[in-house]
TIMIKOL-14761 format. One record per atom (N, C-alpha, C, O): residue number from 1; residue in one letter; atom name; y, x negated, z negated. Coordinates in steps of 0.02 Angstrom, whole numbers, plus 50000, padded with zeros to 5 digits. Example, Ala and Ser with C-alpha at 12.3 -4.5 7.8 and 13.67 -1.06 7.14 Angstrom:
REM TIMIKOL-14761
resi,resn,name,v,u,w
1,a,N,49716,49340,49610
1,a,CA,49775,49385,49610
1,a,C,49835,49340,49610
1,a,O,49834,49288,49577
2,s,N,49888,49358,49646
2,s,CA,49947,49316,49643
2,s,C,50002,49355,49606
2,s,O,50057,49330,49598
END
This chain:
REM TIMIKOL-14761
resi,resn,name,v,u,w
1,x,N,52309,49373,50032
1,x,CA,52295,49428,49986
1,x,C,52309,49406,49915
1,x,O,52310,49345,49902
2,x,N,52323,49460,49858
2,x,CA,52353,49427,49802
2,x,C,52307,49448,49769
2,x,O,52276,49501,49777
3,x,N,52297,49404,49725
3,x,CA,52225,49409,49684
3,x,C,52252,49410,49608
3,x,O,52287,49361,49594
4,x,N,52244,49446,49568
4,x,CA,52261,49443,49497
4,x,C,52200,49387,49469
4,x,O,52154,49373,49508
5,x,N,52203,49359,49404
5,x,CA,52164,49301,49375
5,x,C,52176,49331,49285
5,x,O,52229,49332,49253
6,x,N,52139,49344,49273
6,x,CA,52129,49370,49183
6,x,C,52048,49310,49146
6,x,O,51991,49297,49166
7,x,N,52098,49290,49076
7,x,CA,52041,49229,49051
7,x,C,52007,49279,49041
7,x,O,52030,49335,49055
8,x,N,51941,49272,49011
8,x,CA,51875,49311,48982
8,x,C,51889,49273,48933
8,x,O,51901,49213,48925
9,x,N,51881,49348,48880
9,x,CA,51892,49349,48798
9,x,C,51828,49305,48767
9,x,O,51828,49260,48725
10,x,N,51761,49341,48809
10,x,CA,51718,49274,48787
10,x,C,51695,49222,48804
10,x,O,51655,49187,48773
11,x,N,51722,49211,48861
11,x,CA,51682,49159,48886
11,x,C,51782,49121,48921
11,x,O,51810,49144,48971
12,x,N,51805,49073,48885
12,x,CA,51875,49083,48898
12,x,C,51887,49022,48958
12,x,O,51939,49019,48990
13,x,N,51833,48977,48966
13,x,CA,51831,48945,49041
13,x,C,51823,48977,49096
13,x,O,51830,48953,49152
14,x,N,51803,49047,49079
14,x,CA,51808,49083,49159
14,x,C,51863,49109,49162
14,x,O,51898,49118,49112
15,x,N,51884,49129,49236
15,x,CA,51926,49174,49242
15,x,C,51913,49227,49290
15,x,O,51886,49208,49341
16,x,N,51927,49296,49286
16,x,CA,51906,49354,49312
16,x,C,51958,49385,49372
16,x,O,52019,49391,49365
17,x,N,51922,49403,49429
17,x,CA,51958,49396,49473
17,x,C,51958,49469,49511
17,x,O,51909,49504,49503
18,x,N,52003,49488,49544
18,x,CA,52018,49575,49545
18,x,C,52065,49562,49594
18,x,O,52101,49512,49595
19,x,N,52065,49612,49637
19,x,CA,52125,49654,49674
19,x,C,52150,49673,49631
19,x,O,52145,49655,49573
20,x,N,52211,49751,49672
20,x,CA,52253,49810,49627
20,x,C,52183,49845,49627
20,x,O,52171,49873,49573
21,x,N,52138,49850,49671
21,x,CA,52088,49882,49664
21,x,C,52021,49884,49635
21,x,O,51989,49935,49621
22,x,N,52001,49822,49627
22,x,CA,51952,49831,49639
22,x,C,51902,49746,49596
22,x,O,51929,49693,49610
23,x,N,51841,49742,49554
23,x,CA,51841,49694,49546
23,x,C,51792,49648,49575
23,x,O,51734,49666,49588
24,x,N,51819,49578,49587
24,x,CA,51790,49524,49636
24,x,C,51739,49503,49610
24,x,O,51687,49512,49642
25,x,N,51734,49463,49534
25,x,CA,51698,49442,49508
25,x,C,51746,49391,49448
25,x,O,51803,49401,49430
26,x,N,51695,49329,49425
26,x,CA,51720,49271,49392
26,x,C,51693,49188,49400
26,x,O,51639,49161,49411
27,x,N,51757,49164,49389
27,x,CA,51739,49098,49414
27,x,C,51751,49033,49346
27,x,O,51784,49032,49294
28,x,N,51721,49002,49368
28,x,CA,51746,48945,49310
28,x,C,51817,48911,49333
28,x,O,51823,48897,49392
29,x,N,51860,48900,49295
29,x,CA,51932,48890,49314
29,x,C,51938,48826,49353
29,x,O,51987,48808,49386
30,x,N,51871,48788,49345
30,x,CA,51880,48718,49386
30,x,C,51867,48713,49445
30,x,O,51885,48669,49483
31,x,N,51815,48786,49465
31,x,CA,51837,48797,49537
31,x,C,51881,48835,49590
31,x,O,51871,48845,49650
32,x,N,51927,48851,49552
32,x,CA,51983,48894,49582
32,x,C,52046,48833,49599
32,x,O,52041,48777,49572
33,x,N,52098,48849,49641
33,x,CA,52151,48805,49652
33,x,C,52170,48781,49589
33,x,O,52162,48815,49539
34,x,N,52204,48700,49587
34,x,CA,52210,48671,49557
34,x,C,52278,48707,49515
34,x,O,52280,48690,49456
35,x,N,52322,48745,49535
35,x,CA,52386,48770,49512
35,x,C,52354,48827,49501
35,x,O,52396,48870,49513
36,x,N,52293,48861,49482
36,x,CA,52292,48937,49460
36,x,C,52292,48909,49369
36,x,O,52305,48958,49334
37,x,N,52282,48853,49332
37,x,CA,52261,48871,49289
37,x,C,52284,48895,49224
37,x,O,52259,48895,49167
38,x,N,52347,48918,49252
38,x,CA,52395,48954,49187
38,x,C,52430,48992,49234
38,x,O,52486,49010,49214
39,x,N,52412,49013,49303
39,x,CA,52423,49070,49319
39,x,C,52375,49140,49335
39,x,O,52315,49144,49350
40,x,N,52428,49193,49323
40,x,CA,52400,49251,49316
40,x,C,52383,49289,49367
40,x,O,52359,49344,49356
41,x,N,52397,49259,49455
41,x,CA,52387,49292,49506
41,x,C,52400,49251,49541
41,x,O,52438,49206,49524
42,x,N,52368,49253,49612
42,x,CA,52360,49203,49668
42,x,C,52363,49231,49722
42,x,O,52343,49288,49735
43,x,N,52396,49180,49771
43,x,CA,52416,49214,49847
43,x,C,52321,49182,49899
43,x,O,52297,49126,49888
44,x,N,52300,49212,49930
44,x,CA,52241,49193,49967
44,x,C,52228,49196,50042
44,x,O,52202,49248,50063
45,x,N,52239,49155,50078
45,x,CA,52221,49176,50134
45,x,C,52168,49194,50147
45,x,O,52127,49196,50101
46,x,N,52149,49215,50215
46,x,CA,52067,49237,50251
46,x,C,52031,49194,50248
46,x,O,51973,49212,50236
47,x,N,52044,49125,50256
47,x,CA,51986,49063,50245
47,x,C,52002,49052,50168
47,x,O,51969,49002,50156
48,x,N,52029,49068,50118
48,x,CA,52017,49052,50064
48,x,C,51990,49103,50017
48,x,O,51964,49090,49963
49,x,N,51998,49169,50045
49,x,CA,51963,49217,50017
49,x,C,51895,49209,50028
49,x,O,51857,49228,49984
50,x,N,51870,49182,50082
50,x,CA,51811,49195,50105
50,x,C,51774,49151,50058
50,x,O,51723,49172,50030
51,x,N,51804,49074,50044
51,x,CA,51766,49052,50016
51,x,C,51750,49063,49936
51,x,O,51701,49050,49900
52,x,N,51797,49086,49928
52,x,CA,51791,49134,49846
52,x,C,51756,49160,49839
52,x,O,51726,49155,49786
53,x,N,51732,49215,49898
53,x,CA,51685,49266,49872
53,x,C,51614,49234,49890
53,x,O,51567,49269,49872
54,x,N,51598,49173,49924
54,x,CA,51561,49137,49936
54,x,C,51541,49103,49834
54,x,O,51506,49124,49788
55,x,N,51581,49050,49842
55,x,CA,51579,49026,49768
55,x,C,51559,49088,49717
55,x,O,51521,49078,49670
56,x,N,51587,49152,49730
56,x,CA,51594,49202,49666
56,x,C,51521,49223,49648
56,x,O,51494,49227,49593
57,x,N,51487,49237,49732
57,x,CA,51406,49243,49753
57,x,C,51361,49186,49707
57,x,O,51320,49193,49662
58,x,N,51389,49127,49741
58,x,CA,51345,49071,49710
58,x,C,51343,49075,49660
58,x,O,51289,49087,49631
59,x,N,51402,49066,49625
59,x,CA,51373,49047,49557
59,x,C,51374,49104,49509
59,x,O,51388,49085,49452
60,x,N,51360,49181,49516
60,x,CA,51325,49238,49525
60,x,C,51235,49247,49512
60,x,O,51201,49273,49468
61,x,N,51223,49217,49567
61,x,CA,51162,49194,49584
61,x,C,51122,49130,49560
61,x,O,51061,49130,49558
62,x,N,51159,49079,49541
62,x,CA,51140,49033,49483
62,x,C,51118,49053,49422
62,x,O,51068,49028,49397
63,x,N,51153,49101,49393
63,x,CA,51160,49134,49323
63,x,C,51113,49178,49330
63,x,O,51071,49176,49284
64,x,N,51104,49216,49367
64,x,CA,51036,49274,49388
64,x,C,50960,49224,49393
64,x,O,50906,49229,49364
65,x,N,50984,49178,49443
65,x,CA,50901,49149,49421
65,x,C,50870,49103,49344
65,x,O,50816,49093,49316
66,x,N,50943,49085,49334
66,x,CA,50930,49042,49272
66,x,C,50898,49096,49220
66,x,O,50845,49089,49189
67,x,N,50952,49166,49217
67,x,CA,50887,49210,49180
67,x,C,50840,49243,49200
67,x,O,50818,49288,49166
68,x,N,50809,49224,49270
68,x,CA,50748,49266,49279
68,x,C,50709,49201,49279
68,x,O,50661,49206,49317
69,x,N,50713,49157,49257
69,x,CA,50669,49087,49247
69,x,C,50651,49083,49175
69,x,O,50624,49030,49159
70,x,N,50658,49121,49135
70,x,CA,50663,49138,49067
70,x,C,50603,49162,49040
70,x,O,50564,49140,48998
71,x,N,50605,49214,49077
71,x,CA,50538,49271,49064
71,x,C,50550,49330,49110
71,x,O,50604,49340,49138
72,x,N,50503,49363,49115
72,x,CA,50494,49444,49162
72,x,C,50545,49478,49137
72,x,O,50559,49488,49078
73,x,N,50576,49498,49193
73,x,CA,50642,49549,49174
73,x,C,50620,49622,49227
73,x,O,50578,49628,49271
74,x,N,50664,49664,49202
74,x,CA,50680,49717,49242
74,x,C,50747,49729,49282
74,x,O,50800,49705,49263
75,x,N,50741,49764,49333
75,x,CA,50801,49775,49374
75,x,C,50840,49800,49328
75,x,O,50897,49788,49347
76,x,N,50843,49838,49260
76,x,CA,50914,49864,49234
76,x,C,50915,49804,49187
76,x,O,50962,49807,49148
77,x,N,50872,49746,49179
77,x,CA,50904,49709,49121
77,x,C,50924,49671,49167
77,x,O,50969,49643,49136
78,x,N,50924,49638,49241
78,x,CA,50976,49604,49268
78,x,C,51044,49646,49279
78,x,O,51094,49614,49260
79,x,N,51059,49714,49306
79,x,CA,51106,49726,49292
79,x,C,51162,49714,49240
79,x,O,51223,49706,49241
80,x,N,51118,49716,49197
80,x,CA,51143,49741,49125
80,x,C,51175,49644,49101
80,x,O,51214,49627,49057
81,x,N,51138,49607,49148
81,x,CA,51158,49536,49116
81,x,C,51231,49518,49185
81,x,O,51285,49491,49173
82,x,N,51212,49539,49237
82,x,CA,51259,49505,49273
82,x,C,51334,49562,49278
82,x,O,51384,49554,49314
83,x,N,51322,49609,49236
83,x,CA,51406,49645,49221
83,x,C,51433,49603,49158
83,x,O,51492,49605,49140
84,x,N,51375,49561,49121
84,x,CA,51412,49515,49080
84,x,C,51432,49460,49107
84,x,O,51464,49421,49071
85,x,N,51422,49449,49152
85,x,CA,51448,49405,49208
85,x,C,51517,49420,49254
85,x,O,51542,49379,49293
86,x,N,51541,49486,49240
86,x,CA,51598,49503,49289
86,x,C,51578,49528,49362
86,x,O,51617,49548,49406
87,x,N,51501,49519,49366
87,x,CA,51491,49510,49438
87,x,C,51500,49595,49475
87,x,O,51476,49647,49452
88,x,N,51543,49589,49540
88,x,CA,51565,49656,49575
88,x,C,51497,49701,49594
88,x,O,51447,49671,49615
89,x,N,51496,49763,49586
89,x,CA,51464,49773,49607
89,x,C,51408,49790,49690
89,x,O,51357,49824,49700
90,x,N,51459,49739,49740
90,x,CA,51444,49736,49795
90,x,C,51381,49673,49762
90,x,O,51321,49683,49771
91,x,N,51395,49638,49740
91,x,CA,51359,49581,49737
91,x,C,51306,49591,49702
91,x,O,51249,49584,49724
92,x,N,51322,49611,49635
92,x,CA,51272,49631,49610
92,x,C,51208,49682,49644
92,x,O,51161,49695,49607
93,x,N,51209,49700,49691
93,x,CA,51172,49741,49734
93,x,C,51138,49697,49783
93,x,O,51082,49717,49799
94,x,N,51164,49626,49820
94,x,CA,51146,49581,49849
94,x,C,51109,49527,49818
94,x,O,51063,49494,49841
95,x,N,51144,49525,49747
95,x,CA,51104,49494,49710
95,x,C,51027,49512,49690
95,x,O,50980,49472,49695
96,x,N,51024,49579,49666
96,x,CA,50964,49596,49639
96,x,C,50906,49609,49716
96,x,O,50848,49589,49718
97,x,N,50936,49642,49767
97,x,CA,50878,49651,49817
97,x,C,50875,49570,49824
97,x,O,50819,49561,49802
98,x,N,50899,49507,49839
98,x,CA,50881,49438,49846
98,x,C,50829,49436,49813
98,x,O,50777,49430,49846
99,x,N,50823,49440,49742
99,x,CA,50788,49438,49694
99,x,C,50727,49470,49692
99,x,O,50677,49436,49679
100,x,N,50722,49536,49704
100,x,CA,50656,49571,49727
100,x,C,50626,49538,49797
100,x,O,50572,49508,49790
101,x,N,50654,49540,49862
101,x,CA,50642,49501,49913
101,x,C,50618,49442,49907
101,x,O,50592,49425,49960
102,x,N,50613,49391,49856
102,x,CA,50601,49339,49867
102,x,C,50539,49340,49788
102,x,O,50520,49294,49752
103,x,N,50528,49403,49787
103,x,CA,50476,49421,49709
103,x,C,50495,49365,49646
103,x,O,50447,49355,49609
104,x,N,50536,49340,49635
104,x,CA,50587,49319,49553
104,x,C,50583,49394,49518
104,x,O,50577,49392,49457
105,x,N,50586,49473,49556
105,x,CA,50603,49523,49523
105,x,C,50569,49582,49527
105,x,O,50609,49626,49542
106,x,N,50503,49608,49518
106,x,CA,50469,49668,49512
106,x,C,50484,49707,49439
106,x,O,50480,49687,49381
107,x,N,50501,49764,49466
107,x,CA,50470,49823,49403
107,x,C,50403,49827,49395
107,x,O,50375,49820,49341
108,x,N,50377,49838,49445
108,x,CA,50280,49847,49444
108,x,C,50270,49785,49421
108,x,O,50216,49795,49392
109,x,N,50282,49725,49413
109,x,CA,50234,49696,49395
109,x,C,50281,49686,49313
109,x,O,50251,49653,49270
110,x,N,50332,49705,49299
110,x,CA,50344,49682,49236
110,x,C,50307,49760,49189
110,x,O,50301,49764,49128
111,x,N,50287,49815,49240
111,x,CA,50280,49864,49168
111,x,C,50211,49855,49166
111,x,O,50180,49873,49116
112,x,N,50180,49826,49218
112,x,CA,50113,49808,49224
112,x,C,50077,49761,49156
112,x,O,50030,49777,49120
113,x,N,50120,49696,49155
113,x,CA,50117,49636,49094
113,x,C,50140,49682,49027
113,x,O,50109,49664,48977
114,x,N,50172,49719,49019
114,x,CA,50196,49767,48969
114,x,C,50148,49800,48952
114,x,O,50129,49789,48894
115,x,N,50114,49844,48986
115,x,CA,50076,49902,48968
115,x,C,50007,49860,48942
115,x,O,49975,49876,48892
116,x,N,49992,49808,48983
116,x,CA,49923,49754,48955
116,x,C,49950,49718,48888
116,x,O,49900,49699,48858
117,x,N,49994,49705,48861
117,x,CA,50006,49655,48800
117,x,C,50034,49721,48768
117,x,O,50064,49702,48718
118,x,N,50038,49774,48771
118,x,CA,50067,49842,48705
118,x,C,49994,49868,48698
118,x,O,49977,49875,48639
119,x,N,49957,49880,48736
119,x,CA,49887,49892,48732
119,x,C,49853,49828,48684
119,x,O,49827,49849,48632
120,x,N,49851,49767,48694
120,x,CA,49831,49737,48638
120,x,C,49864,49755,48576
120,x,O,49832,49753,48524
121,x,N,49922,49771,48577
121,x,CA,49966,49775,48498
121,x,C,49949,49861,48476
121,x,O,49970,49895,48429
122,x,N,49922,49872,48509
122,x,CA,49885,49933,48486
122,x,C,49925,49981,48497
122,x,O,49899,50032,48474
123,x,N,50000,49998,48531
123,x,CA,50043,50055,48543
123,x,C,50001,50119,48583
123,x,O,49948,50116,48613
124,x,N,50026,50154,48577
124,x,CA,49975,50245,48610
124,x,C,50044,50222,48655
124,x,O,50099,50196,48645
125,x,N,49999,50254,48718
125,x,CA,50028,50279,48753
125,x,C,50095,50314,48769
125,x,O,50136,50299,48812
126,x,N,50098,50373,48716
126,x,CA,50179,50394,48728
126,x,C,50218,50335,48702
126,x,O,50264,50316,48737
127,x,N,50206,50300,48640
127,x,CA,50266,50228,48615
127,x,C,50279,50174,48680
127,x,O,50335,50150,48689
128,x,N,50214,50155,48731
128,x,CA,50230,50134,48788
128,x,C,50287,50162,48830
128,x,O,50334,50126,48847
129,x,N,50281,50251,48852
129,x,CA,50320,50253,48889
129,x,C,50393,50228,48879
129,x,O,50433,50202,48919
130,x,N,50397,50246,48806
130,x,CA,50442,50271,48782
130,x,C,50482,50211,48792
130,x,O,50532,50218,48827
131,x,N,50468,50146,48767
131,x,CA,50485,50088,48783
131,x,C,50508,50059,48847
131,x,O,50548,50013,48854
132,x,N,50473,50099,48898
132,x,CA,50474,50065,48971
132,x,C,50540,50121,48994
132,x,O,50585,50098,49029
133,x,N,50542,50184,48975
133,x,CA,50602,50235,48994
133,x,C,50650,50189,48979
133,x,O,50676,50164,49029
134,x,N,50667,50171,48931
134,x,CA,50722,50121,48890
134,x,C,50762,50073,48946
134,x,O,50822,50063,48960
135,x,N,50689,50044,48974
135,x,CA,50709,50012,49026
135,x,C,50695,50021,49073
135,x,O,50658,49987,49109
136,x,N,50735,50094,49089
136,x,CA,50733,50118,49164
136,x,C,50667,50106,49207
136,x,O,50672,50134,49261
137,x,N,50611,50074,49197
137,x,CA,50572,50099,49216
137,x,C,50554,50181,49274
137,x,O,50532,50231,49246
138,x,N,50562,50182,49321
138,x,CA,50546,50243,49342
138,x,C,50477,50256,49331
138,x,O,50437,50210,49337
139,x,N,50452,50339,49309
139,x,CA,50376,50352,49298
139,x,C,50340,50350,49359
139,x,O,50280,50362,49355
140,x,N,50368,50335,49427
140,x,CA,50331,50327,49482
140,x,C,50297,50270,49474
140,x,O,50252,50262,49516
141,x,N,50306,50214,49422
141,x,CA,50282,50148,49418
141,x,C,50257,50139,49372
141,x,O,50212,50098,49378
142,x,N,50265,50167,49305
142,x,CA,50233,50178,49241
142,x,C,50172,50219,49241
142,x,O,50116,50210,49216
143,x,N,50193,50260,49271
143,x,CA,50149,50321,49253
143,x,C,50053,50317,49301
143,x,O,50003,50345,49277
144,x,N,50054,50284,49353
144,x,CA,50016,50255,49363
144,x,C,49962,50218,49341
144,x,O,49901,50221,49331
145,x,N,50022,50174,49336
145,x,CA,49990,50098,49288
145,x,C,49969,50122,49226
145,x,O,49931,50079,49202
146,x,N,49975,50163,49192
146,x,CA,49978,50180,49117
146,x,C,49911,50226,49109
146,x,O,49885,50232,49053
147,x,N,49879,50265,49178
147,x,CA,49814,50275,49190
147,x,C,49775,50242,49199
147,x,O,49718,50252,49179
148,x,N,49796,50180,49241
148,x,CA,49755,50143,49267
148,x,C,49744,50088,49205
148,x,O,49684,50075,49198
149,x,N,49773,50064,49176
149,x,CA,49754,50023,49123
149,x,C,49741,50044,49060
149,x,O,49695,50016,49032
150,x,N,49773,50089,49030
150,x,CA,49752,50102,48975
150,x,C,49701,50175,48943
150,x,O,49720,50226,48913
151,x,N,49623,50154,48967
151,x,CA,49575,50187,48959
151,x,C,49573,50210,48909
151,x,O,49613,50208,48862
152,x,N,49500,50249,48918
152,x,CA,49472,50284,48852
152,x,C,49452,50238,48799
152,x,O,49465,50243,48739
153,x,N,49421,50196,48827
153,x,CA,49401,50142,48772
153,x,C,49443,50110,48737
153,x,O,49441,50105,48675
154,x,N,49484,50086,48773
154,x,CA,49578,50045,48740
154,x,C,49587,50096,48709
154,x,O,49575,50083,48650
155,x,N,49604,50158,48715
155,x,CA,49643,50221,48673
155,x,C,49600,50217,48604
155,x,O,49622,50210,48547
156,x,N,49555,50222,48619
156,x,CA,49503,50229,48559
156,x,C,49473,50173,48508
156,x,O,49441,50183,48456
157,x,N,49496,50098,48543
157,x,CA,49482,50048,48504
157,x,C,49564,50046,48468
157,x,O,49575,50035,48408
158,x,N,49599,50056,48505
158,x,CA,49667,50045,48470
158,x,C,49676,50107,48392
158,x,O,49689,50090,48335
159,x,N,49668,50157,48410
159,x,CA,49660,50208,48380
159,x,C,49602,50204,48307
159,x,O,49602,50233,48252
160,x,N,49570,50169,48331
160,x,CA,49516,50115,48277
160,x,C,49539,50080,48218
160,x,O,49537,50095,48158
161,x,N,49562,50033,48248
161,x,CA,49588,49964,48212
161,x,C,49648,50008,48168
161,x,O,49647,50000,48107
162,x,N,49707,50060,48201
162,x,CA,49754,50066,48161
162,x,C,49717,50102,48092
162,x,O,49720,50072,48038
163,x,N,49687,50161,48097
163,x,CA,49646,50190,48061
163,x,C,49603,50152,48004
163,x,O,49591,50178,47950
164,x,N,49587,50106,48018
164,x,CA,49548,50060,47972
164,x,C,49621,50021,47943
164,x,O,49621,50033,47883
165,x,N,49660,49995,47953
165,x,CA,49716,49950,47931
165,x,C,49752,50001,47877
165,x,O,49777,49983,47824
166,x,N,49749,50078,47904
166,x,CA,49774,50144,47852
166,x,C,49756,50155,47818
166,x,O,49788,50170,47768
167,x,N,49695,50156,47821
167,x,CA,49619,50164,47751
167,x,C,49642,50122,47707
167,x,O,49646,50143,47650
168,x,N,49660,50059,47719
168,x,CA,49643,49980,47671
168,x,C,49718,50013,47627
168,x,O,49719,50020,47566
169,x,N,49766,50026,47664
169,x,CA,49827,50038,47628
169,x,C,49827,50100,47569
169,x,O,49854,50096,47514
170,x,N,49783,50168,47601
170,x,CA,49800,50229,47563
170,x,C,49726,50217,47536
170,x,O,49706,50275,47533
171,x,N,49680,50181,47517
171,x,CA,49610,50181,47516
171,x,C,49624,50239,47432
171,x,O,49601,50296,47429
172,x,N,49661,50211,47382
172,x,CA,49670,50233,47308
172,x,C,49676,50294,47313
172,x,O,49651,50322,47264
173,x,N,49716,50355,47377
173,x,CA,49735,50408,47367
173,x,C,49643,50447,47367
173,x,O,49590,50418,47375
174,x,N,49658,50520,47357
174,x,CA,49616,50570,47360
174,x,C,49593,50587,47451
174,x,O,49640,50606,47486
175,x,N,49537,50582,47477
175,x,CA,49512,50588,47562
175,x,C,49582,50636,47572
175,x,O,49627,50624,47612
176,x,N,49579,50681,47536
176,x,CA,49633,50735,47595
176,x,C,49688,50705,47608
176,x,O,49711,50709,47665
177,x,N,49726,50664,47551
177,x,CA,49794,50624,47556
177,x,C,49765,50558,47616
177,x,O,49802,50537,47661
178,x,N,49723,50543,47609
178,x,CA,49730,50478,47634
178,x,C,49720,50542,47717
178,x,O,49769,50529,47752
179,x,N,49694,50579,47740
179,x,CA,49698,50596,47800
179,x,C,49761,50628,47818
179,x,O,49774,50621,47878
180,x,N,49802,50659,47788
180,x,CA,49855,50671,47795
180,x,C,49908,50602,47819
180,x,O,49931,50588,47874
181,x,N,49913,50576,47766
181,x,CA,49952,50495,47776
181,x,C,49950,50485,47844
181,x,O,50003,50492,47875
182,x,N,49883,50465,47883
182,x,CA,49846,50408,47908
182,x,C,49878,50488,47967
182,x,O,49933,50472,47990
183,x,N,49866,50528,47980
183,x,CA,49879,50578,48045
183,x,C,49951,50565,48036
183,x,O,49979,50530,48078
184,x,N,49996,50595,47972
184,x,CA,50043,50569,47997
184,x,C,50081,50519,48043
184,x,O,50128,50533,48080
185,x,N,50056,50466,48033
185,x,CA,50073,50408,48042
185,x,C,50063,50389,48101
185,x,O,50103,50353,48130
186,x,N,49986,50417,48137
186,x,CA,49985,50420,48199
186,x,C,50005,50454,48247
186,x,O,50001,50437,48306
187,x,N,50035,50520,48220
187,x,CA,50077,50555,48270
187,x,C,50138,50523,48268
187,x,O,50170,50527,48321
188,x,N,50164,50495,48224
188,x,CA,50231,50464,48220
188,x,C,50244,50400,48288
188,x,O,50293,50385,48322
189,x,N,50176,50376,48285
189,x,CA,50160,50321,48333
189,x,C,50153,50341,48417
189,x,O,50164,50308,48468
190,x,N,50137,50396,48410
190,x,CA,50133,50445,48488
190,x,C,50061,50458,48489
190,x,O,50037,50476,48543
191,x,N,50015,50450,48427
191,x,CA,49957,50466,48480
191,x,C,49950,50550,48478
191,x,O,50001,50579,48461
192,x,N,49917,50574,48487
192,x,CA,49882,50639,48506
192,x,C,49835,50674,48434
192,x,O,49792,50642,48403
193,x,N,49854,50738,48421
193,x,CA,49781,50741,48364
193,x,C,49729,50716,48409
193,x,O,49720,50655,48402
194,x,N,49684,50752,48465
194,x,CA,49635,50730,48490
194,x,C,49611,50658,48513
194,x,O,49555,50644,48534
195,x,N,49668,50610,48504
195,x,CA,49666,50559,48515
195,x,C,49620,50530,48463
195,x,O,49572,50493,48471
196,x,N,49650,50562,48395
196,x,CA,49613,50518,48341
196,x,C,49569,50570,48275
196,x,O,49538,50546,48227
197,x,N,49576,50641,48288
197,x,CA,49538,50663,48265
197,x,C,49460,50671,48240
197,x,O,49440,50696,48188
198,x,N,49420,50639,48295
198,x,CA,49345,50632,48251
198,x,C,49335,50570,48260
198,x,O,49277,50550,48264
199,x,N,49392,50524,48266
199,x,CA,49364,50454,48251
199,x,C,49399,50449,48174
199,x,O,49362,50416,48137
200,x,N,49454,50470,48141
200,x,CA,49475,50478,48078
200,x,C,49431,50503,48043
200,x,O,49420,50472,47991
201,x,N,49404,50542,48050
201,x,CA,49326,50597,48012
201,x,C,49277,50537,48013
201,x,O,49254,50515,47961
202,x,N,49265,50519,48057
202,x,CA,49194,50481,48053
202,x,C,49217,50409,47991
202,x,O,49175,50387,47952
203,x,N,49273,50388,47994
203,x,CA,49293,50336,47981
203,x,C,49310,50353,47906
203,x,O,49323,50308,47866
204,x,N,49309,50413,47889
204,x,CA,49335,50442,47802
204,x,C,49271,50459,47793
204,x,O,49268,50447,47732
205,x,N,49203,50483,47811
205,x,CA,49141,50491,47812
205,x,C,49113,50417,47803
205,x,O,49065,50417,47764
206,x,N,49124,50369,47823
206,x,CA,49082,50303,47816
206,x,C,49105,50278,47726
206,x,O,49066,50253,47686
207,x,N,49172,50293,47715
207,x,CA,49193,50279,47651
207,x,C,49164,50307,47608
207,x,O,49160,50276,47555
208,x,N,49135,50367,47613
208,x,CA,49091,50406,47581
208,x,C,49018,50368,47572
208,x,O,49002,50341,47519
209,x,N,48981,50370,47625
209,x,CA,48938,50315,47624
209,x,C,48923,50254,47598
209,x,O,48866,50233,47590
210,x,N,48975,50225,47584
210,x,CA,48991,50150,47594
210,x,C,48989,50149,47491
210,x,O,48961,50111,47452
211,x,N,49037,50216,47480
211,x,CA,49048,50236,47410
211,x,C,48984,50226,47376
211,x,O,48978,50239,47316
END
């Protein structure tokens, strides 16, 4: 079978490997025949194809775990890394169920670690989703989790802290400006009027007090 061979513009030790049809993947040039390396197409037999797409897998799959050894990923950010890889999309499909199969790769548990560390950073709820849509996230997995962890109390302590951090900033304006500002700012963020409506009141009422 004749195999075309094209360098990669960025990465110029690989070389990228294709039918008329269709693409194989990429290899580092030191493992391809010793006479491909200033050629532009190669003749392959059945035992030499085979082991190509063997090698093309492996070291495919090297590069996939080296970045899921990194930190928590999602199924579209491995996609999204191993098409920078050249990798076909037969493989890439073998690659990623390996990866879930052998748990290196959950969505549930990466929007899970997500939704608990954005909840400390104080994000509302819609800025969560919004983040996790980004990354394909399906809401069959978000949307769950996003009840189940982020309560009334989290909504409302988060909703707290920003409100008080808004005060310190607009404290100089006139109450109506500083409640204006401070709503703005939280709808901008995703929360809800009702989210933060009589905890903003109570919290422009203590300044009064406090006055």
């Amino acid at each position: 079978m004749k195999i075309l061979l094209r360098i990669s513009k960025l990465k110029p030790y690989l070389r990228i490997l294709r039918t008329e049809s269709e693409l194989l993947g990429a290899l580092p040039v030191k493992l391809l025949p010793a006479h491909s390396l200033l050629a532009e197409e190669i003749e392959l037999d059945e035992k030499q194809l085979v082991l190509i797409n063997e090698q093309l897998y492996a070291f495919a799959l090297d590069k996939l775990l080296n970045y899921l050894a990194d930190a928590e990923k999602t199924t579209f950010d491995c996609q999204t890394y191993l098409k920078k890889w050249y990798v076909s999309e037969n493989n890439k499909k073998k690659l990623i169920d390996f990866a879930i199969e052998k748990h290196y790769l959950s969505d549930q548990r990466y929007a899970k670690m997500f939704i608990e560390e954005y909840i400390l950073f104080h994000k509302s709820p819609e800025e969560i989703k919004a983040k996790l849509i980004l990354k394909k996230i399906p809401s069959s997995i978000y949307s769950p989790l996003l009840k189940e962890l982020y309560s009334k109390e989290s909504l409302n302590e988060s909703v707290s802290d920003l409100i008080e951090k808004l005060i310190s900033r607009f404290e100089s304006l006139p109450h109506r400006q500083i409640y204006e500002k401070i709503a703005t700012t939280l709808y901008r963020k995703g929360y809800r009027y009702d989210d933060f409506k009589s905890i903003l009141l109570e919290k422009l009422k203590q300044i009064d007090i406090d006055d």
